[in-house]
N, C-alpha and C positions, 0 to 999 in steps of 0.2 A: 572510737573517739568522736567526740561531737561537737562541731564547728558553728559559731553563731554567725548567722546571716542575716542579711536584709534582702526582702524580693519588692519587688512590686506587683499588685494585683487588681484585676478590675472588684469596684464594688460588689456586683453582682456575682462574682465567680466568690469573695469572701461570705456573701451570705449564704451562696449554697453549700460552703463547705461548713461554715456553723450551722449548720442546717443537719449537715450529715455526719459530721465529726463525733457524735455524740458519744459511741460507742469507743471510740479511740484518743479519747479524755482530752486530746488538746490539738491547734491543728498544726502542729509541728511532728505529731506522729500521723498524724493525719495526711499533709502533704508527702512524709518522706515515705509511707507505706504506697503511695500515690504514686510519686517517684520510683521505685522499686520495679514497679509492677507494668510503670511503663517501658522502665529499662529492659524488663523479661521482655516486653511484647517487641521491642525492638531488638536484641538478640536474636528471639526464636524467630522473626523474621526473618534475619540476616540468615542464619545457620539453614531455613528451608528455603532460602533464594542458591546459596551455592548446593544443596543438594537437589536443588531443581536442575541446578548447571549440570553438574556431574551427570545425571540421569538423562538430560536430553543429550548431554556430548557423547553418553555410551549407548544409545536409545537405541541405533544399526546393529549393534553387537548383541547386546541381550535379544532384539527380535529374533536373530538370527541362531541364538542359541535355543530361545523358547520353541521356535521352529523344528529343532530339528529334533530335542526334547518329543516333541509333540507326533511325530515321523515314527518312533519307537511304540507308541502305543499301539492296541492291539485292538480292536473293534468289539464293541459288545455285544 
């Protein structure tokens, strides 16, 4: 469902998007494909910040397994 709104925008930031819009026939799909794509980029931020977390909180643990992992190999 599609909600009519009102934004404000600087002059300059409207002529670049009629500038670019071209291909996305109006800039109401223009902004919301816009919109979208920034919401992904803030997601998949969010989503590689807490598996950054995870990763350095077990960071001791996995060394210590790749270590010992690595103790089993056989020289070539």
């Amino acid at each position: 469902m599609k909600i009519k709104t009102s934004i404000t925008l600087s002059e300059n930031l409207l002529t670049t998007i009629d500038q670019l819009a071209g291909e996305y026939k109006n800039r109401s799909i223009f902004l919301e494909t816009a919109a979208w794509a920034f919401v992904e980029y803030l997601q998949r931020t969010e989503r590689n910040a807490r598996d950054l977390e995870i990763i350095n909180r077990r960071a001791d643990a996995l060394n210590e397994e790749a270590l010992d992992v690595l103790s089993y190999q056989v020289p070539i």
